[in-house]
PyMOL Python script that loads the backbone (N, CA, C, O; Angstrom):
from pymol import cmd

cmd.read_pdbstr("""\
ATOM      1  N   UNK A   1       2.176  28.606 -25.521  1.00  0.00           N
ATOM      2  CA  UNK A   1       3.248  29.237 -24.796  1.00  0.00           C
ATOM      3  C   UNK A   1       4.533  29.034 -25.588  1.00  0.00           C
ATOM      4  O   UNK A   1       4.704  27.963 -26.172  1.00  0.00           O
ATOM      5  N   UNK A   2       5.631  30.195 -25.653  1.00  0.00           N
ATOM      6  CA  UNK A   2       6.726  29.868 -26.134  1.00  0.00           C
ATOM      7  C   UNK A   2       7.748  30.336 -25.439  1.00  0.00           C
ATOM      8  O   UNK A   2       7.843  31.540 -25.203  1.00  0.00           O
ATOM      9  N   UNK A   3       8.494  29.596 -25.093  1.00  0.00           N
ATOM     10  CA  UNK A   3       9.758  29.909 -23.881  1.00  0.00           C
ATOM     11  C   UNK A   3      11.144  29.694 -24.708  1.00  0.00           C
ATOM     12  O   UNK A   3      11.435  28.592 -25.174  1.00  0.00           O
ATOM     13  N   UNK A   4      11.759  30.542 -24.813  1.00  0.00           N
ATOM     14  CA  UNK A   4      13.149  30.608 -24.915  1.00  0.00           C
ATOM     15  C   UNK A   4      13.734  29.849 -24.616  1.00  0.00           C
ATOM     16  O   UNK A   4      13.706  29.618 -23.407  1.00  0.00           O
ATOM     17  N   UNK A   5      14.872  28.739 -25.722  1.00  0.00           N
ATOM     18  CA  UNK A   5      15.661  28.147 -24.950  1.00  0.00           C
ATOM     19  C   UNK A   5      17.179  28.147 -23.720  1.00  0.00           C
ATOM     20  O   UNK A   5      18.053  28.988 -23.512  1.00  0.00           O
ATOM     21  N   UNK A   6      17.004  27.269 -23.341  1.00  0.00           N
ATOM     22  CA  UNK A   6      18.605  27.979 -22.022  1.00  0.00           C
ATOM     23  C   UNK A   6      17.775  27.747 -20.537  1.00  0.00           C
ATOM     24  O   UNK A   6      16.959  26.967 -20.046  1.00  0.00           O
ATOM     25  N   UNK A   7      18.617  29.070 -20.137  1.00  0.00           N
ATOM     26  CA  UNK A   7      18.119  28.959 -18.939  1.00  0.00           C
ATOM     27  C   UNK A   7      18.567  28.267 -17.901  1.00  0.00           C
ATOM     28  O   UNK A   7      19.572  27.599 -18.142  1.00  0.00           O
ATOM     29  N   UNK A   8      18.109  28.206 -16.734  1.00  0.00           N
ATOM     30  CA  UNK A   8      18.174  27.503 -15.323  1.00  0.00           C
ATOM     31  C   UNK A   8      17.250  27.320 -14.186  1.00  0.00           C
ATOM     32  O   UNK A   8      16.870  28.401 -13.737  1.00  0.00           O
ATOM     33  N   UNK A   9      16.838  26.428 -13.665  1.00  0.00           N
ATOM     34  CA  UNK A   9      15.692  26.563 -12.596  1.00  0.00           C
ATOM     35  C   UNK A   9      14.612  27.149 -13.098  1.00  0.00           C
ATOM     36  O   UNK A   9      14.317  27.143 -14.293  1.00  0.00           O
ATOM     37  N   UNK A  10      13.804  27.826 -11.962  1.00  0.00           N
ATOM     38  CA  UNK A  10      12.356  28.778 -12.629  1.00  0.00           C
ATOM     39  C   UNK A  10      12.746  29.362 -13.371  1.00  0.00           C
ATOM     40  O   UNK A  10      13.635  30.123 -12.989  1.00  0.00           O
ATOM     41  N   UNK A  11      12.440  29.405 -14.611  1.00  0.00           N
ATOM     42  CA  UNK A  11      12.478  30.349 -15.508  1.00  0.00           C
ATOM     43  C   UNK A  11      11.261  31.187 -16.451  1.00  0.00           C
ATOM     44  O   UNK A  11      11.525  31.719 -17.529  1.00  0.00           O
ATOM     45  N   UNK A  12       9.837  31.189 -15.794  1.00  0.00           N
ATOM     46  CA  UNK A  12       8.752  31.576 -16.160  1.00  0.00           C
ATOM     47  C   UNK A  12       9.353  32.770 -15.952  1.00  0.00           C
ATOM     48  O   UNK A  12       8.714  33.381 -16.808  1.00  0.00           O
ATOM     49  N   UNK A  13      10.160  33.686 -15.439  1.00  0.00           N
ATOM     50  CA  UNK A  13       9.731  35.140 -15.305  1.00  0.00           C
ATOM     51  C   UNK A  13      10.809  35.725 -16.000  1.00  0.00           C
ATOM     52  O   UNK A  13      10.911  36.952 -16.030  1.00  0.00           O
ATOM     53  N   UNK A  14      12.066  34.598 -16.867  1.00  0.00           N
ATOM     54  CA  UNK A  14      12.692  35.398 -17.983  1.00  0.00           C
ATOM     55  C   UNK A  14      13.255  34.840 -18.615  1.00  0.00           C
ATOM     56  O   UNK A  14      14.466  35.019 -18.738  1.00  0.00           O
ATOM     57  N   UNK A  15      12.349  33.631 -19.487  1.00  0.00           N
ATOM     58  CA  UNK A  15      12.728  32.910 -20.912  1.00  0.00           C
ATOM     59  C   UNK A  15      11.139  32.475 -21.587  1.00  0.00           C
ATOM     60  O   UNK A  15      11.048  31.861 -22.650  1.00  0.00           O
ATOM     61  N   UNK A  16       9.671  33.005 -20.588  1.00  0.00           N
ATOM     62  CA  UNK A  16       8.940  32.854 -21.727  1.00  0.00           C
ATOM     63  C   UNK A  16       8.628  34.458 -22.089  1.00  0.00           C
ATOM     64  O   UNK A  16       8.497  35.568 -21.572  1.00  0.00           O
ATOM     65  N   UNK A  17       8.595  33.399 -23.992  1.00  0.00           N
ATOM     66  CA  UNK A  17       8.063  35.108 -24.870  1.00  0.00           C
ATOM     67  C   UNK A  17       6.793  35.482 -24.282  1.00  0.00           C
ATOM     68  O   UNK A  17       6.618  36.546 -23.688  1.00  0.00           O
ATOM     69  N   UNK A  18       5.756  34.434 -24.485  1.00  0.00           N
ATOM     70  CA  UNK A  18       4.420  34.789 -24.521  1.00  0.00           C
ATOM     71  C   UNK A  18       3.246  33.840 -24.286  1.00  0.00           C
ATOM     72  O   UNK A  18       3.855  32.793 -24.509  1.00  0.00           O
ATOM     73  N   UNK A  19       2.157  33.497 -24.033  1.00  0.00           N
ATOM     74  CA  UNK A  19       1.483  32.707 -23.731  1.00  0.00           C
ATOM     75  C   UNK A  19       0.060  32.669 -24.242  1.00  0.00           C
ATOM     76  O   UNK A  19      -0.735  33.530 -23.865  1.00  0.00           O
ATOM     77  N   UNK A  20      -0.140  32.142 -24.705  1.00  0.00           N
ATOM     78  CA  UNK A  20      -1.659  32.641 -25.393  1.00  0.00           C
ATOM     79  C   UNK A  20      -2.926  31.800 -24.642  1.00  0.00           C
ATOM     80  O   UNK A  20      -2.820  31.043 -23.678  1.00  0.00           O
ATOM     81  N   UNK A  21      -3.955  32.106 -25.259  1.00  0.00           N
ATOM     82  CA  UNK A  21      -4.981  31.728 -24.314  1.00  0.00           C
ATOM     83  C   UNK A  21      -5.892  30.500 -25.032  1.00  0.00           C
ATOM     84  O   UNK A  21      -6.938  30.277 -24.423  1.00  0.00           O
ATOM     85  N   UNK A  22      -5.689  29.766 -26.090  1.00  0.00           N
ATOM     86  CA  UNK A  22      -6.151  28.673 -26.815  1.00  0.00           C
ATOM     87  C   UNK A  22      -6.607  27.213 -26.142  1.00  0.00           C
ATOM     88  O   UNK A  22      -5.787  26.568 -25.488  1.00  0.00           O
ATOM     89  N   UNK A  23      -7.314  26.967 -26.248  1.00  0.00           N
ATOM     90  CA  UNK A  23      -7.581  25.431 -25.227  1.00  0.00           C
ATOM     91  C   UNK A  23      -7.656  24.527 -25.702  1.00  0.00           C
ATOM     92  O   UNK A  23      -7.861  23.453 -25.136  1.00  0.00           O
ATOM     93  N   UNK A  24      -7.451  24.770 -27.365  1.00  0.00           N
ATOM     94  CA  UNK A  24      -7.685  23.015 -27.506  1.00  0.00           C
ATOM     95  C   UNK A  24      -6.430  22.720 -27.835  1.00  0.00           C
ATOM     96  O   UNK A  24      -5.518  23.545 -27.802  1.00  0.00           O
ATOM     97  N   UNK A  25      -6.309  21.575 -28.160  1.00  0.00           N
ATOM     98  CA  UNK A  25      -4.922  20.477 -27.897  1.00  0.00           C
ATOM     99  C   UNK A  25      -4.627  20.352 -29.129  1.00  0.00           C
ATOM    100  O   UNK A  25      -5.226  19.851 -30.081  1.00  0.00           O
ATOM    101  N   UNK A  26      -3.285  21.041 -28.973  1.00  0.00           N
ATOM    102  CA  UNK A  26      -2.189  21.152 -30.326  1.00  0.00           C
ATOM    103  C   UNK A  26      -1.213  19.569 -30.168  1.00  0.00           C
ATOM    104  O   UNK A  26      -0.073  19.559 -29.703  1.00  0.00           O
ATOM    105  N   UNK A  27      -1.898  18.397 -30.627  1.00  0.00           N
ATOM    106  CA  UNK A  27      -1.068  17.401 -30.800  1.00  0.00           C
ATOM    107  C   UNK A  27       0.264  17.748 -31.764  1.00  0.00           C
ATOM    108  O   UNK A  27       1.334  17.986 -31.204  1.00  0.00           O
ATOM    109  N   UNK A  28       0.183  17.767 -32.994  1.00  0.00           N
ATOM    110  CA  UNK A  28       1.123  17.914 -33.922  1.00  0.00           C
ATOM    111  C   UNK A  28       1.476  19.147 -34.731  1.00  0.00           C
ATOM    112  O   UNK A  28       1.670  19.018 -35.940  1.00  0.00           O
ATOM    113  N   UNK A  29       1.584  20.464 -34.085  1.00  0.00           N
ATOM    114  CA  UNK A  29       1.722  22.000 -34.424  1.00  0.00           C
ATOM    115  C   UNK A  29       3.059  21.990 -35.896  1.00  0.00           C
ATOM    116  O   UNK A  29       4.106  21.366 -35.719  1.00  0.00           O
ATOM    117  N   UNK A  30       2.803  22.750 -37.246  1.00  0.00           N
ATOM    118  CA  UNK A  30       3.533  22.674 -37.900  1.00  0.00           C
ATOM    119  C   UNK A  30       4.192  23.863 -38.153  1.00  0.00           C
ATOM    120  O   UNK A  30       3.666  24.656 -38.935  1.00  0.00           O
ATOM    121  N   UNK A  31       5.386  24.161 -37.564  1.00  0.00           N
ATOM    122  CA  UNK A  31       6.048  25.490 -37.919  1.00  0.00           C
ATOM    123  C   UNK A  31       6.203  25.779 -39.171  1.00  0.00           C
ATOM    124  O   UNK A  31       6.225  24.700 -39.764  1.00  0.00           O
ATOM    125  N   UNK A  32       6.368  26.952 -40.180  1.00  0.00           N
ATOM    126  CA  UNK A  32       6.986  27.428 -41.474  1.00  0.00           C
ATOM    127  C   UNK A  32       7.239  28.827 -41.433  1.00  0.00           C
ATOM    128  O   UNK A  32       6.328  29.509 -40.964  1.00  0.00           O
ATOM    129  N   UNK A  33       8.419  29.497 -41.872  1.00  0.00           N
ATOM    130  CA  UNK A  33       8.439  30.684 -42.201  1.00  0.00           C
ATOM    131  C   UNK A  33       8.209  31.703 -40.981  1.00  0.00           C
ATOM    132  O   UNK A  33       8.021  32.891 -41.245  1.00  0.00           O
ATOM    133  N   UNK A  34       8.220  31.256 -39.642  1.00  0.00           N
ATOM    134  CA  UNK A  34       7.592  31.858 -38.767  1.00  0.00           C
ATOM    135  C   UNK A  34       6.302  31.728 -38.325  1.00  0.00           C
ATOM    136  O   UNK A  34       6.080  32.373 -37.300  1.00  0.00           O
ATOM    137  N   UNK A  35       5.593  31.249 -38.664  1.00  0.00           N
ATOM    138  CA  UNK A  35       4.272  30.698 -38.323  1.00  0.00           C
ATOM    139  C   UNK A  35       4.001  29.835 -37.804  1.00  0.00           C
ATOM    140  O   UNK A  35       4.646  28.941 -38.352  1.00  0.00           O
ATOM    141  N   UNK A  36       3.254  29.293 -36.800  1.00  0.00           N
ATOM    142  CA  UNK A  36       2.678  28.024 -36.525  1.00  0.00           C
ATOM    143  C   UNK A  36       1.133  27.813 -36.703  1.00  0.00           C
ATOM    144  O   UNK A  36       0.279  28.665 -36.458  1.00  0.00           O
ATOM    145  N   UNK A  37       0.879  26.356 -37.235  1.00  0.00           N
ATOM    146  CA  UNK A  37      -0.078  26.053 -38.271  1.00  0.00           C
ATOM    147  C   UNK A  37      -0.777  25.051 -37.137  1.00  0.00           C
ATOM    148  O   UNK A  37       0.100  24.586 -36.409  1.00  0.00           O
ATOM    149  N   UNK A  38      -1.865  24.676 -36.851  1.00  0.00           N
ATOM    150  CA  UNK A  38      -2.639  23.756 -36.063  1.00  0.00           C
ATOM    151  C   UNK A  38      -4.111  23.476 -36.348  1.00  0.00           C
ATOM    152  O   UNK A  38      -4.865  24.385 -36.695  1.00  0.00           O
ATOM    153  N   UNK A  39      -4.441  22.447 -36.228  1.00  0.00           N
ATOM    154  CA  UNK A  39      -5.816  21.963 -36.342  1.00  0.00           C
ATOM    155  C   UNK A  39      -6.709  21.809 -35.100  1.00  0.00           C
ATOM    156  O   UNK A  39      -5.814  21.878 -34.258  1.00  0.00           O
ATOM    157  N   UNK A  40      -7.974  21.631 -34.299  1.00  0.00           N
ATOM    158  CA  UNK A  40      -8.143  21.424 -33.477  1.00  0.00           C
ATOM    159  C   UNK A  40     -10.063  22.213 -32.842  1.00  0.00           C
ATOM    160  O   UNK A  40     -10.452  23.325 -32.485  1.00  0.00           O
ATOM    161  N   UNK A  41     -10.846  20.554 -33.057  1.00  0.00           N
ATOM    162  CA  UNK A  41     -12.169  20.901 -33.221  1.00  0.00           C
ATOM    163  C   UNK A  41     -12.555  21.693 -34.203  1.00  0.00           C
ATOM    164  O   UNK A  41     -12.986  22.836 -34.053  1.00  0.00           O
ATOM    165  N   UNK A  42     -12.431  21.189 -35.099  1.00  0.00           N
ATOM    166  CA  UNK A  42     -13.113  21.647 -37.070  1.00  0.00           C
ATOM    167  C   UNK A  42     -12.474  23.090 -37.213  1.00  0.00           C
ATOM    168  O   UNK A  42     -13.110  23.888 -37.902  1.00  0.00           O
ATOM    169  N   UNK A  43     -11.078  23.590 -36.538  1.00  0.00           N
ATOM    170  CA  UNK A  43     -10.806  25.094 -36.438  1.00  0.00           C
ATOM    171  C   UNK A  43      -9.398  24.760 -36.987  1.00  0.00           C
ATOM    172  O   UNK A  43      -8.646  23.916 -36.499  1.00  0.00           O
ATOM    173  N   UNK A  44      -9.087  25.692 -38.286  1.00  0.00           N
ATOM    174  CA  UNK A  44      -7.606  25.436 -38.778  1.00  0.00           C
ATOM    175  C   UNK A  44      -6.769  26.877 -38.171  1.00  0.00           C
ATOM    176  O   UNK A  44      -6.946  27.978 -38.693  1.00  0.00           O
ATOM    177  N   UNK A  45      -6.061  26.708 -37.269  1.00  0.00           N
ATOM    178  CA  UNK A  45      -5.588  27.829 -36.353  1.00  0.00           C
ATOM    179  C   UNK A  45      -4.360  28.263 -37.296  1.00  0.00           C
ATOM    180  O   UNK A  45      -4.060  27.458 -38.178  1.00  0.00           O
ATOM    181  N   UNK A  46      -3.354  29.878 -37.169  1.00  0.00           N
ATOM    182  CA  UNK A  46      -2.463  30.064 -37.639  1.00  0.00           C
ATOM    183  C   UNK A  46      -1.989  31.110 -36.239  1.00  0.00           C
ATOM    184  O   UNK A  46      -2.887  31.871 -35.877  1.00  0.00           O
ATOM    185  N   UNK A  47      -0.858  31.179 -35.566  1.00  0.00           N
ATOM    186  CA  UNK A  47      -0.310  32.227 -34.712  1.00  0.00           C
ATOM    187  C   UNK A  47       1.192  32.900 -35.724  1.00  0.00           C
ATOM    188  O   UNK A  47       1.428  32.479 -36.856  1.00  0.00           O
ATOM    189  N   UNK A  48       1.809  33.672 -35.223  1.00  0.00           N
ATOM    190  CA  UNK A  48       2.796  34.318 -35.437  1.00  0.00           C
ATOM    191  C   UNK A  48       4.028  33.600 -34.103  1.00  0.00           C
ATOM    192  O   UNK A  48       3.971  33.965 -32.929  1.00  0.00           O
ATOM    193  N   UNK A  49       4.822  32.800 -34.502  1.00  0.00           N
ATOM    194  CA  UNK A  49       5.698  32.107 -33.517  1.00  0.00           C
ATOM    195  C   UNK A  49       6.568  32.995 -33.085  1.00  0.00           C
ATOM    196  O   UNK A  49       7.480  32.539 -32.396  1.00  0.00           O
ATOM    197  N   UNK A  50       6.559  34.014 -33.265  1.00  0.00           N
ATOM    198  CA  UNK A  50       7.665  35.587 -32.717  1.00  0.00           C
ATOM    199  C   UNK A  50       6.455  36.010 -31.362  1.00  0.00           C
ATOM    200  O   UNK A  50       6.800  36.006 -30.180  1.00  0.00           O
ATOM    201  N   UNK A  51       5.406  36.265 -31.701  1.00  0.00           N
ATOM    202  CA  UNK A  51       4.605  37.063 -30.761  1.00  0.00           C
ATOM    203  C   UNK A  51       3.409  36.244 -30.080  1.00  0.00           C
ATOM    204  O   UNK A  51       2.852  36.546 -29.025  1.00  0.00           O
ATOM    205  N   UNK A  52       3.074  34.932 -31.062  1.00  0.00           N
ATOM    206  CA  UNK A  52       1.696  34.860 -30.432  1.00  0.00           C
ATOM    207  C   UNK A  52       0.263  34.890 -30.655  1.00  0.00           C
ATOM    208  O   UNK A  52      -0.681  34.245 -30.199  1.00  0.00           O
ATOM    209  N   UNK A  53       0.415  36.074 -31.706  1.00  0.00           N
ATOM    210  CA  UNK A  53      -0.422  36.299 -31.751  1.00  0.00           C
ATOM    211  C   UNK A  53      -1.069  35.903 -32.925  1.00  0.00           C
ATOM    212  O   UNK A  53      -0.409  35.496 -33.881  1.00  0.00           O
ATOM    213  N   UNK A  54      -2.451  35.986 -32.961  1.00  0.00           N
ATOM    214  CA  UNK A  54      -3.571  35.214 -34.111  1.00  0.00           C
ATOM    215  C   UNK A  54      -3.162  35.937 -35.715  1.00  0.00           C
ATOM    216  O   UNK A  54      -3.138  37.135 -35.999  1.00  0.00           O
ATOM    217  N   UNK A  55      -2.840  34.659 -36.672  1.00  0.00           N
ATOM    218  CA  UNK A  55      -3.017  35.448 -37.977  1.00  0.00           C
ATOM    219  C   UNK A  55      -4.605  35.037 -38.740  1.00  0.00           C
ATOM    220  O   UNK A  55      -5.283  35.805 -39.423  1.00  0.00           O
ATOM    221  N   UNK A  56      -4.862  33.899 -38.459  1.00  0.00           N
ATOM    222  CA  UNK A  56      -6.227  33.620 -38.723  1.00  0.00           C
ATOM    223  C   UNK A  56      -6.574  32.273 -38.123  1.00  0.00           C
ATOM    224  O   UNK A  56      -5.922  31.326 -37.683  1.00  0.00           O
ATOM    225  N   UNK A  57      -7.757  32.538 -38.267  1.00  0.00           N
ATOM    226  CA  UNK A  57      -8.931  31.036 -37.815  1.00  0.00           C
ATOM    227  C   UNK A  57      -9.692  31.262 -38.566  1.00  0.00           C
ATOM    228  O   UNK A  57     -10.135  32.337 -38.971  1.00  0.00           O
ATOM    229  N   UNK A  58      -9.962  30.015 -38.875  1.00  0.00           N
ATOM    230  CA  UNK A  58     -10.901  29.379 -40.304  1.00  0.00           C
ATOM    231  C   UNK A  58     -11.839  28.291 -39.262  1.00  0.00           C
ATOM    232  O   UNK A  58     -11.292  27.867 -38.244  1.00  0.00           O
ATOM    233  N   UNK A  59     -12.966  27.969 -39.520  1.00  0.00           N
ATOM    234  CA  UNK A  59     -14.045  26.667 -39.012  1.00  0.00           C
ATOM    235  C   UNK A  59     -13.676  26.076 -40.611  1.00  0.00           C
ATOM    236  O   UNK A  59     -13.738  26.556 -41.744  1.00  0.00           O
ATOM    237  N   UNK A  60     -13.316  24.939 -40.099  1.00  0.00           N
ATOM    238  CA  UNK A  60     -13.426  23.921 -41.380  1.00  0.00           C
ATOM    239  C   UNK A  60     -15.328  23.371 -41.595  1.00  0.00           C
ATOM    240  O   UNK A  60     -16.057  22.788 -40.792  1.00  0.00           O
ATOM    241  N   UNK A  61     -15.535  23.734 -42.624  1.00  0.00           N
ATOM    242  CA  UNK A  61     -17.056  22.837 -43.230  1.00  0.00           C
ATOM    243  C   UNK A  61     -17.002  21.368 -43.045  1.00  0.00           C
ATOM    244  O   UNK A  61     -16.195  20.607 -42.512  1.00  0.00           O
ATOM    245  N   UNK A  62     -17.976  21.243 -43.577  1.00  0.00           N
ATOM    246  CA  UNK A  62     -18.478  19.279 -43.950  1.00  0.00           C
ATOM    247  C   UNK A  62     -18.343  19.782 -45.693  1.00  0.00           C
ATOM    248  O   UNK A  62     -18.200  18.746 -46.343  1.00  0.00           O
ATOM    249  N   UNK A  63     -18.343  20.181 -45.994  1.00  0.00           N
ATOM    250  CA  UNK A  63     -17.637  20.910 -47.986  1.00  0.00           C
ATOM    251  C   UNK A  63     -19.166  21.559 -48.299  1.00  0.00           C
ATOM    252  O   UNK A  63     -19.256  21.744 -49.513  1.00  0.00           O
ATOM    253  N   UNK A  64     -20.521  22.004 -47.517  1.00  0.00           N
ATOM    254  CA  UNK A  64     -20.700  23.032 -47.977  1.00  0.00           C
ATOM    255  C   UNK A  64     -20.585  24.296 -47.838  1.00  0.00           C
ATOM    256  O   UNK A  64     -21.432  25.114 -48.197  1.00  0.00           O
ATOM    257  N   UNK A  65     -19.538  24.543 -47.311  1.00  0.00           N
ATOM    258  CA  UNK A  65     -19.087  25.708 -46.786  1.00  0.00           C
ATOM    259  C   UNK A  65     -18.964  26.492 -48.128  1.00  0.00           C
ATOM    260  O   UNK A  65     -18.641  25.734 -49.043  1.00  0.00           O
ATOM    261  N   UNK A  66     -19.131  27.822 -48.521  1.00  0.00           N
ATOM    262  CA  UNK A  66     -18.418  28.494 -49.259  1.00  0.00           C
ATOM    263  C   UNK A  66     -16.939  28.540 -49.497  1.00  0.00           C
ATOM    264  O   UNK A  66     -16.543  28.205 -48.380  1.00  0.00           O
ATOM    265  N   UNK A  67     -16.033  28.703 -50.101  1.00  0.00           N
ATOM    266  CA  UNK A  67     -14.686  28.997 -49.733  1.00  0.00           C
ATOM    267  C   UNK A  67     -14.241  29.880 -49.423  1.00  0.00           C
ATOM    268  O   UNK A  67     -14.574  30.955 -49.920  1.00  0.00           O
ATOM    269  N   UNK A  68     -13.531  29.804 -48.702  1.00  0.00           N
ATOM    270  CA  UNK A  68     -12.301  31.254 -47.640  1.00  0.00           C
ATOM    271  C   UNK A  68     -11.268  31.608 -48.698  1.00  0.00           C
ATOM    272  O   UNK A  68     -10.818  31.098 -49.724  1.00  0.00           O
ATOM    273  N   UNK A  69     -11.099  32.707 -47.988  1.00  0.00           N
ATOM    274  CA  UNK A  69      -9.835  33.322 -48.772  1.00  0.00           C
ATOM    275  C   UNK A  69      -8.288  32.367 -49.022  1.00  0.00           C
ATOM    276  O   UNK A  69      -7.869  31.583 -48.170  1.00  0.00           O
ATOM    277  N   UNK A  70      -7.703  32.586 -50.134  1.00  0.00           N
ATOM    278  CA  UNK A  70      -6.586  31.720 -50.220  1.00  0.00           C
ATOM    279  C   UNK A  70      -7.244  30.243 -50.642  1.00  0.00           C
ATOM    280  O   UNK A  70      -6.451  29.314 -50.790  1.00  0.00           O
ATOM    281  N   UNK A  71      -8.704  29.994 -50.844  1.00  0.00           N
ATOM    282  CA  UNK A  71      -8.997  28.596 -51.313  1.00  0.00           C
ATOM    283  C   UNK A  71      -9.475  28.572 -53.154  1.00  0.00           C
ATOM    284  O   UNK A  71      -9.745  29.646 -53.691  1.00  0.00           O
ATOM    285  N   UNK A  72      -9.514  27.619 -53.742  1.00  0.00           N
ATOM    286  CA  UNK A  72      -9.857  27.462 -54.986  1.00  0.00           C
ATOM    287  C   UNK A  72     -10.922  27.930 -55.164  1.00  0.00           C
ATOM    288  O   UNK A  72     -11.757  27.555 -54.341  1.00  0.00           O
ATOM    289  N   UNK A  73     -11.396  28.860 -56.181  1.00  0.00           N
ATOM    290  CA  UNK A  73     -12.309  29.794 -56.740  1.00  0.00           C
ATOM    291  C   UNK A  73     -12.545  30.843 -56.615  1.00  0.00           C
ATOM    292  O   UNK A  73     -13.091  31.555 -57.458  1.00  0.00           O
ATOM    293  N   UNK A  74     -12.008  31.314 -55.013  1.00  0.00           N
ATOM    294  CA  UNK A  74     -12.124  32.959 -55.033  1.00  0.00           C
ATOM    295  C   UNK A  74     -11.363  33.749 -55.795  1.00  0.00           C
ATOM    296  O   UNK A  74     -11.743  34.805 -56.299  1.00  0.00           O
ATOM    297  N   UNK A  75     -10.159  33.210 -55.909  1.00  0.00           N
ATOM    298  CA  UNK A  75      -9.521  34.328 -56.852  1.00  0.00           C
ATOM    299  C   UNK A  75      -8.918  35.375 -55.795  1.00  0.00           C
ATOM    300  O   UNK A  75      -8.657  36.536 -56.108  1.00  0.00           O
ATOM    301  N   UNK A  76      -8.729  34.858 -54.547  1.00  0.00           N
ATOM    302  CA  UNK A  76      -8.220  35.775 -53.395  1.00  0.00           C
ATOM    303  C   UNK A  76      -7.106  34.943 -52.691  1.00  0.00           C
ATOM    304  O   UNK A  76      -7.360  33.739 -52.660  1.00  0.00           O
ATOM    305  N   UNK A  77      -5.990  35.298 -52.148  1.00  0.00           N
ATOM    306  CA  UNK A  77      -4.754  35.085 -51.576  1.00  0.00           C
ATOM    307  C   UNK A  77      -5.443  34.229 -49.751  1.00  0.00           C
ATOM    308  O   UNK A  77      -6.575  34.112 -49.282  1.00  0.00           O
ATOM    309  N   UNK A  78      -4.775  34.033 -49.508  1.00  0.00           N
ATOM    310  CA  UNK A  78      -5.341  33.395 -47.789  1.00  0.00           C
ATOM    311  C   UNK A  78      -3.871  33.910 -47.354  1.00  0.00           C
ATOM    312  O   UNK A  78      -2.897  33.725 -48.083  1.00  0.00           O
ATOM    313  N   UNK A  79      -3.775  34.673 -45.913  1.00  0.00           N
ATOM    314  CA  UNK A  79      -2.807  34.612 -45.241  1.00  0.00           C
ATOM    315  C   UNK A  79      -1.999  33.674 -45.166  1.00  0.00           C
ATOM    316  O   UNK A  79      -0.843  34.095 -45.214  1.00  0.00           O
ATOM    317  N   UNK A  80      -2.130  31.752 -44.996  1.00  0.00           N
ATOM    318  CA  UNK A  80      -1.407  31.237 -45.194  1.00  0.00           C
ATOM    319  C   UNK A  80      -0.644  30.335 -46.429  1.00  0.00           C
ATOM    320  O   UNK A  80       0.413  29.704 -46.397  1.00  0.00           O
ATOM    321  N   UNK A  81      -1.639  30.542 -47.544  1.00  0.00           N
ATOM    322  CA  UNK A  81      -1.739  30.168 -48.976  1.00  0.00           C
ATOM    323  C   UNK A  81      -0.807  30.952 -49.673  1.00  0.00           C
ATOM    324  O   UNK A  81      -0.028  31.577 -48.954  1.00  0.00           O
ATOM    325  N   UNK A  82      -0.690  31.076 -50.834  1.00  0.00           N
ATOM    326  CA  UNK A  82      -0.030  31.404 -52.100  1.00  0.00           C
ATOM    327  C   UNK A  82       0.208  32.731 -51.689  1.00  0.00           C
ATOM    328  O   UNK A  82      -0.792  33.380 -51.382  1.00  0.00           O
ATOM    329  N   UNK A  83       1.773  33.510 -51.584  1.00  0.00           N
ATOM    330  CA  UNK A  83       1.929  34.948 -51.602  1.00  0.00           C
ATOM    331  C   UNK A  83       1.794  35.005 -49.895  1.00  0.00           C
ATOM    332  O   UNK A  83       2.526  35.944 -49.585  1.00  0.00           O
ATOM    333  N   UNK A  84       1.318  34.553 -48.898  1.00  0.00           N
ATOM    334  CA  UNK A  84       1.387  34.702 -47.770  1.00  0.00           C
ATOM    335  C   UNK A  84       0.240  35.859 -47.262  1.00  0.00           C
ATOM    336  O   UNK A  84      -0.216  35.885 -46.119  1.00  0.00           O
ATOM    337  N   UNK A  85      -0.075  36.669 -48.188  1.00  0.00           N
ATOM    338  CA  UNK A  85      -1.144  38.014 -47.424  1.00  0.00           C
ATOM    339  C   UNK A  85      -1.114  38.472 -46.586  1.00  0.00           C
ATOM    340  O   UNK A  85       0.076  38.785 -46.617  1.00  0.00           O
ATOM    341  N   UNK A  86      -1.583  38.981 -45.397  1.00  0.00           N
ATOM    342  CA  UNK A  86      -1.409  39.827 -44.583  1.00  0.00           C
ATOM    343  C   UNK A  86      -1.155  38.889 -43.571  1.00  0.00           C
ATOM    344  O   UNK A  86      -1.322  37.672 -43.654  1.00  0.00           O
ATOM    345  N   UNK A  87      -0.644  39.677 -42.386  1.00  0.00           N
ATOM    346  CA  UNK A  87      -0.418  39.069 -41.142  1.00  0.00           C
ATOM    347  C   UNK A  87       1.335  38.652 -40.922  1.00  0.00           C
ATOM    348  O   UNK A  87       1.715  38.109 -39.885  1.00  0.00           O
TER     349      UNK A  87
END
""", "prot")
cmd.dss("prot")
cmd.show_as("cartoon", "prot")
cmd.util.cbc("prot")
cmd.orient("prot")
C-alpha cells in the first residue's frame, strides 16, 4: 500500500495511491529511482512506487537455476540491472 503523505483523520478514501495484493512480509523494502525492491520466500519482488504495479518477479534458485535476464552470462539487460530495461 502507498498513501500519500498529510492528511487528517480517515484518510483511506483520499491519500492512498494504491494497494496491491502481495502477502508476504516486506521487512526491509529498498526504494531506487522509483522502484521498490523486496525479497520474500525465495521471490526477489520489483513494483513501480508511482502505481504499484509489478515490474518483475524472479524465484531465487539453490544456484542451479539457469540465469535470468540482467544476470552474468546471458548477455541480456534485467529490468532492474544494468540500463534498467523495460518496465
Amino acid at each position: 500500500m502507498a498513501v500519500r503523505a498529510g492528511g487528517e483523520g480517515d484518510v483511506t478514501k483520499t491519500r492512498v495511491l494504491w494497494r496491491g495484493t502481495e502477502r508476504s512480509r516486506i521487512g526491509t523494502p529498498v526504494v531506487d529511482d522509483g522502484r521498490i525492491y523486496w525479497f520474500g520466500n525465495h521471490v526477489a519482488n520489483c513494483i513501480n512506487a508511482a502505481t504499484g504495479k509489478q515490474v518483475y518477479q524472479v524465484r531465487l534458485g539453490g544456484g542451479s537455476a539457469s540465469p535470468g535476464p540482467g544476470q552474468p552470462g546471458t548477455g541480456q539487460q534485467g529490468p532492474g540491472g544494468p540500463g534498467r530495461g523495460p518496465g
